[in-house]
DSSP file (Angstrom, degrees, kcal/mol; ACC not computed):
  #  RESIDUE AA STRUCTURE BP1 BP2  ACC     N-H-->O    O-->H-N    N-H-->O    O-->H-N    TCO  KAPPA ALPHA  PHI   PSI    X-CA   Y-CA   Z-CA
    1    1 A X     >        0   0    0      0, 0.0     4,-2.1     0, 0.0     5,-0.0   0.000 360.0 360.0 360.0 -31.3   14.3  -32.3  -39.1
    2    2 A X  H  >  +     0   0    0      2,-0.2     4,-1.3     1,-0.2     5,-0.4   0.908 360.0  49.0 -92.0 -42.9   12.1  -30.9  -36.3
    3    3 A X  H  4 S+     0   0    0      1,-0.2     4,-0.4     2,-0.2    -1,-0.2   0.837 114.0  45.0 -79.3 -25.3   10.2  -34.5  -36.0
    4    4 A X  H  > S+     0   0    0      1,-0.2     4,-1.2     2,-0.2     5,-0.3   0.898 114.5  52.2 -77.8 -41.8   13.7  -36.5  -35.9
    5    5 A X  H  X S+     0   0    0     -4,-2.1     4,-1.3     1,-0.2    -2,-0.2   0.810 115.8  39.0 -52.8 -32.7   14.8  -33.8  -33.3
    6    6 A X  H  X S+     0   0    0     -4,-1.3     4,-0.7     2,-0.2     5,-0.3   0.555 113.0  51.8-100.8  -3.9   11.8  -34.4  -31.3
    7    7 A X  H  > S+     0   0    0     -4,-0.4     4,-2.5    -5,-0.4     3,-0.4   0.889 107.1  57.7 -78.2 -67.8   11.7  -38.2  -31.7
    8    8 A X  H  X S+     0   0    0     -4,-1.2     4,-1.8     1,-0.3     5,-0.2   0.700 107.4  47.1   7.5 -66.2   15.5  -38.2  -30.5
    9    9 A X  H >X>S+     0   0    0     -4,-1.3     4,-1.4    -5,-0.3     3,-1.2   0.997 111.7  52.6 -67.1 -54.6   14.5  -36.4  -27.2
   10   10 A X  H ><5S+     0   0    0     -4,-0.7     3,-0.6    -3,-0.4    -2,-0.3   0.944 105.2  57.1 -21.5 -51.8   11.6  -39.0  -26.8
   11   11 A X  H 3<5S+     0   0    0     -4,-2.5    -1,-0.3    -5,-0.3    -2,-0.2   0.973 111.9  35.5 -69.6 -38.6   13.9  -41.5  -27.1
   12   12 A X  H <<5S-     0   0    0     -4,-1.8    -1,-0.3    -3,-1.2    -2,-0.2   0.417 125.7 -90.0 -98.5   4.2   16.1  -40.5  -24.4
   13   13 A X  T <<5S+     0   0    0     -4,-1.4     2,-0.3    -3,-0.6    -3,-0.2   0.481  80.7 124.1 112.8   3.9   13.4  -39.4  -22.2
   14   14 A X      < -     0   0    0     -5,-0.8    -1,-0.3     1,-0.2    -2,-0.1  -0.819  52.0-141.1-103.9 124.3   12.7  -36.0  -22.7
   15   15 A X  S    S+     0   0    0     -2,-0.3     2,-0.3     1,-0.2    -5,-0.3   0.919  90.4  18.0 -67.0 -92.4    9.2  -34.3  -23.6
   16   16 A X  S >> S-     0   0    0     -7,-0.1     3,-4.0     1,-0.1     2,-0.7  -0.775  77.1-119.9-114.0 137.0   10.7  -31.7  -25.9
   17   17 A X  T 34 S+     0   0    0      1,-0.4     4,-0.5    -2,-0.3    -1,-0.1   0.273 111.6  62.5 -60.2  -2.2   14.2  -31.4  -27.9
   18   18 A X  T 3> S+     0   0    0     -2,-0.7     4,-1.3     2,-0.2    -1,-0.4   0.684  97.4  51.8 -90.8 -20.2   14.8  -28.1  -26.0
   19   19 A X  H <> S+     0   0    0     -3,-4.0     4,-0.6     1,-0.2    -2,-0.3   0.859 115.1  46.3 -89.4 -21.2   14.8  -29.8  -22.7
   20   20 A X  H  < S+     0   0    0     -4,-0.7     4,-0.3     1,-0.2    -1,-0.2   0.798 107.5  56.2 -83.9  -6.5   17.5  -32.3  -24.3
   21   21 A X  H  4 S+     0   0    0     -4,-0.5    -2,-0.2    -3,-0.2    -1,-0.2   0.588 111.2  38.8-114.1  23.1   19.0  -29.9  -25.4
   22   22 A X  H >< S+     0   0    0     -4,-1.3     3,-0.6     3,-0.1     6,-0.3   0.045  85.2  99.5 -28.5 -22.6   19.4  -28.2  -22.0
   23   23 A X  T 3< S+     0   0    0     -4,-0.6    -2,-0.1     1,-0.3    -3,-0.1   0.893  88.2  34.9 -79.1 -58.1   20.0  -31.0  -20.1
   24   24 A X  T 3  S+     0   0    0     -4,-0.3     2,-0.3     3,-0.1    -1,-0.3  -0.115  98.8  85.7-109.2  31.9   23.6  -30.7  -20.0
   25   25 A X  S <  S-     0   0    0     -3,-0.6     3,-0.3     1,-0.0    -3,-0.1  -0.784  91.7-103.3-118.7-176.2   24.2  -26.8  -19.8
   26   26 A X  S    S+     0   0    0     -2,-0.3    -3,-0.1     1,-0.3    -2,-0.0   0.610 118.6  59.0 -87.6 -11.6   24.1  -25.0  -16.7
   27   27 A X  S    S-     0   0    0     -5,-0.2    -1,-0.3     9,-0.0     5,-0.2   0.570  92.5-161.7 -79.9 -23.3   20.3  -23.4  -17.3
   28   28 A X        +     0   0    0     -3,-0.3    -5,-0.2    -6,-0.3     2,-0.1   0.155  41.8  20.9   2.5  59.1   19.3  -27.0  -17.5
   29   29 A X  S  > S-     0   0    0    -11,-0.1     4,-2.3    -7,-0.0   -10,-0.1  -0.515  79.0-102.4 163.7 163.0   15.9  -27.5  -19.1
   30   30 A X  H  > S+     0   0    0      1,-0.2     4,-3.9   -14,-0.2     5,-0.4   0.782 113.6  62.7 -59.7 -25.4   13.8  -25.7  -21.3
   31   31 A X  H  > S+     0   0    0      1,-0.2     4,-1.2     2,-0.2    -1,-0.2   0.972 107.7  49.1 -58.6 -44.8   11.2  -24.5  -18.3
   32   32 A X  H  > S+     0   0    0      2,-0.2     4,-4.0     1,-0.2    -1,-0.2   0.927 102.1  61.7 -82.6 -41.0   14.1  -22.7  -16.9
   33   33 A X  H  X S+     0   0    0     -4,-2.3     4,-0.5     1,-0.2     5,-0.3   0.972 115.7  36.6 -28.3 -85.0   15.0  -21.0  -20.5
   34   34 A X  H >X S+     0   0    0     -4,-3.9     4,-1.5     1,-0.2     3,-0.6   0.756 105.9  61.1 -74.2   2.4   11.9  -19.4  -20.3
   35   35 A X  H 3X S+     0   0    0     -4,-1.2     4,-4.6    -5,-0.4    -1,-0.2   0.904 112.9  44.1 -79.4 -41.3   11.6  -18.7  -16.8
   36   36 A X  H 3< S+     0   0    0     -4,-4.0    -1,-0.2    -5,-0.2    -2,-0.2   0.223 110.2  52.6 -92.2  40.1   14.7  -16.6  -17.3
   37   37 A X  H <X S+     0   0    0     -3,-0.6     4,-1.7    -4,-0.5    -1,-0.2   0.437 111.2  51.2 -99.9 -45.8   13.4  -14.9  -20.7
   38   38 A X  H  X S+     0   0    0     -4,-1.5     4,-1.7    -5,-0.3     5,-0.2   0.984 111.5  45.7 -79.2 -51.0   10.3  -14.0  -18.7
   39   39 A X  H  X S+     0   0    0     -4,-4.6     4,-1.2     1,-0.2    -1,-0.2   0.845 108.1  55.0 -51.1 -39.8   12.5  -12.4  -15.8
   40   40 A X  H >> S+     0   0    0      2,-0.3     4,-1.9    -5,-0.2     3,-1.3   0.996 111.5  47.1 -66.7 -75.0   14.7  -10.5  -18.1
   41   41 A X  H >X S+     0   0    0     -4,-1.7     3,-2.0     1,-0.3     4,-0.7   0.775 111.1  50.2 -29.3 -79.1   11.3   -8.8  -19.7
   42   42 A X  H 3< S+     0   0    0     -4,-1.7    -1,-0.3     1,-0.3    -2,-0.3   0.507 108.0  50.7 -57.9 -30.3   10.1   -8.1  -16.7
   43   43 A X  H << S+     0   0    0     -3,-1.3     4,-0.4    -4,-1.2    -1,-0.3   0.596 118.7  42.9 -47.1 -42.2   13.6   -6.3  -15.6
   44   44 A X  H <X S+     0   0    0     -3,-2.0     4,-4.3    -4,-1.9    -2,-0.2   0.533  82.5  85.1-104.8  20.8   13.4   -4.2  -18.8
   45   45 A X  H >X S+     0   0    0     -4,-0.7     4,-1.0    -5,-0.3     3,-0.6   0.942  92.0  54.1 -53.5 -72.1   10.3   -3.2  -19.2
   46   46 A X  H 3> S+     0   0    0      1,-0.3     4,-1.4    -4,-0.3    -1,-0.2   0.603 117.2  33.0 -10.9 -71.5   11.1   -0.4  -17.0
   47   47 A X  H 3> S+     0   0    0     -4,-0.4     4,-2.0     2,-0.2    -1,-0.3   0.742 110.0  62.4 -72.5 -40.3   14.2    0.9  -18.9
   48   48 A X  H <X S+     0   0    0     -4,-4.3     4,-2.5    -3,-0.6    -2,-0.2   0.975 110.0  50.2 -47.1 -67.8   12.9   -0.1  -22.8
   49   49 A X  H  X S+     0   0    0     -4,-1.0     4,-1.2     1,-0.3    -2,-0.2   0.749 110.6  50.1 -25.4 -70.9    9.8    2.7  -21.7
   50   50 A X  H  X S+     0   0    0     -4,-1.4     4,-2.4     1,-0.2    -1,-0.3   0.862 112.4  39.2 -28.4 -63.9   12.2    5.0  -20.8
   51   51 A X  H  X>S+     0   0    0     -4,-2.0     4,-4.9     2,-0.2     5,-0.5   0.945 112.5  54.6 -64.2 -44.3   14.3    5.1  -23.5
   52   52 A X  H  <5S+     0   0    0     -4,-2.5    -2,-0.2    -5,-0.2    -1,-0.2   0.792 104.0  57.9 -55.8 -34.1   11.7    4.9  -26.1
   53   53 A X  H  X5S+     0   0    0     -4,-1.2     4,-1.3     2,-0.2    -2,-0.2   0.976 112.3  51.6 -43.5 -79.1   10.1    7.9  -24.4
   54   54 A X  H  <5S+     0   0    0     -4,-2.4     5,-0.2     1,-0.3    -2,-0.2   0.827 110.2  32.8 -41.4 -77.0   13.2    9.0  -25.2
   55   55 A X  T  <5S+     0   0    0     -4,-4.9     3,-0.4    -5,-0.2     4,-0.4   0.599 114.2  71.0 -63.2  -8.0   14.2    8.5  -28.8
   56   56 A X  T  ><S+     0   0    0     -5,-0.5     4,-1.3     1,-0.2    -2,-0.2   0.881 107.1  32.8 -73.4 -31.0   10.2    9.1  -29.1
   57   57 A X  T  < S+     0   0    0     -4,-1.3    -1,-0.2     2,-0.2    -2,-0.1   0.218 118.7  58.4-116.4  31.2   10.6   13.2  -28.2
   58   58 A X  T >> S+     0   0    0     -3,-0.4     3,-1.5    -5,-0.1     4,-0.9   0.508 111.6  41.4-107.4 -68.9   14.5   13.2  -30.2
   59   59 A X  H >> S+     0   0    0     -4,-0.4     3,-1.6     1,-0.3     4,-0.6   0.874 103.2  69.8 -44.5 -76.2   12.7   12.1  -33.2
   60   60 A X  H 3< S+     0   0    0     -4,-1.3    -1,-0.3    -5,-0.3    -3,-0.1   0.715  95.9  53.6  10.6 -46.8    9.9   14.5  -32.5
   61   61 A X  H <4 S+     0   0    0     -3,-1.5     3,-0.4     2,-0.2    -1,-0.3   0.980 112.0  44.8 -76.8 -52.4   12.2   17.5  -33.3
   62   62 A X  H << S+     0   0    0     -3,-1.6    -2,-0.3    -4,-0.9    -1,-0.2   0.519 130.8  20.7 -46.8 -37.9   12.9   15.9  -36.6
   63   63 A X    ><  -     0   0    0     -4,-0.6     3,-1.5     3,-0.0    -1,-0.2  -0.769  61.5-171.9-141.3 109.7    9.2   15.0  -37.4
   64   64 A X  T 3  S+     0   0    0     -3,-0.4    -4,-0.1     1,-0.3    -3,-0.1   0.787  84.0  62.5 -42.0 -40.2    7.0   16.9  -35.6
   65   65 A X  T 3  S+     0   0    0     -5,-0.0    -1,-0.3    -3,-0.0     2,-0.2   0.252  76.2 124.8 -65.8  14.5    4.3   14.7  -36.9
   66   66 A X    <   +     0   0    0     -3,-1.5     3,-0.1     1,-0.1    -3,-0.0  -0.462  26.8 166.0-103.0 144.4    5.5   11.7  -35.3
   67   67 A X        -     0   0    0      1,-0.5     2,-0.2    -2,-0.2    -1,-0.1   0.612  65.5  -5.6-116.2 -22.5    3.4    9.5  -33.0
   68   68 A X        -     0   0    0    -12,-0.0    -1,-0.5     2,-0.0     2,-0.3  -0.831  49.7-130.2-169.6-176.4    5.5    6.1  -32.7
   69   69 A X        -     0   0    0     -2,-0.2   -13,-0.0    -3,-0.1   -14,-0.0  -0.976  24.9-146.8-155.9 115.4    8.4    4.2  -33.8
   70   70 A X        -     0   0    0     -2,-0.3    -2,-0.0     1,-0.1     5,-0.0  -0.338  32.5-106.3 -88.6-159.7    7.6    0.6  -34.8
   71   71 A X  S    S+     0   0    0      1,-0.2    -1,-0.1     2,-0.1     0, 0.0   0.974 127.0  59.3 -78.3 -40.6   10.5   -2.0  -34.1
   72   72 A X  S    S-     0   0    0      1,-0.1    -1,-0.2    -3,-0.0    -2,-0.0   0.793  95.6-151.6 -96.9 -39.4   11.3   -2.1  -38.0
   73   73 A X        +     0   0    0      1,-0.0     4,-0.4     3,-0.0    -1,-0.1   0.888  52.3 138.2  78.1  41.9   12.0    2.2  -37.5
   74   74 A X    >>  +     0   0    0      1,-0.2     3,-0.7     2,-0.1     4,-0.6   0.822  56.2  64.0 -76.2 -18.9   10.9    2.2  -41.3
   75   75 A X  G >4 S+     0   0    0      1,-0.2     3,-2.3     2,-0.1    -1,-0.2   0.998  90.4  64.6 -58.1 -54.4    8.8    5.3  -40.6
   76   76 A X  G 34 S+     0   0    0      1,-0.2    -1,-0.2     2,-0.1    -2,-0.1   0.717  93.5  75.1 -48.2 -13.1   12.4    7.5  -39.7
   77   77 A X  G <4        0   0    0     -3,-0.7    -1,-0.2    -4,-0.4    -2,-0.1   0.829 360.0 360.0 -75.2 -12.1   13.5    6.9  -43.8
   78   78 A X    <<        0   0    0     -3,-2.3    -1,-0.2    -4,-0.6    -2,-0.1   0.563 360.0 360.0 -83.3 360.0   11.6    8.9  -45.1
């Protein structure tokens, strides 16, 4: 599926099947997808820290022993 998806953009002129399928929305191509994925990280970096910080020294009353919180939060079932 991924090699008929990328022959397809080839064929119409496109390096990779995200940038056809980009073409015709209003972000229109893939370079610009990620240029605004990268801005938006960089915009929350700022606030994620914060919050985590946050839930980091909430949890902390609950287990004292606590050091981190991975993304999966499997450590808080127990």
């Amino acid at each position: 599926m991924l090699a008929a998806r990328q022959d397809l953009a080839t064929t119409l002129g496109y390096a990779h099947f995200a940038d056809l399928a980009t073409a015709d929305q209003m972000i229109g191509s893939a370079a610009n997808v990620e240029h605004l994925l990268q801005q938006v990280d960089e915009a929350s970096h700022g606030a994620a820290a914060r919050e985590y910080a946050e839930l980091l020294s909430f949890v902390k009353q609950q287990k004292p022993g606590l050091t981190n919180i991975s993304a999966a939060g499997r450590e808080l079932l127990d």
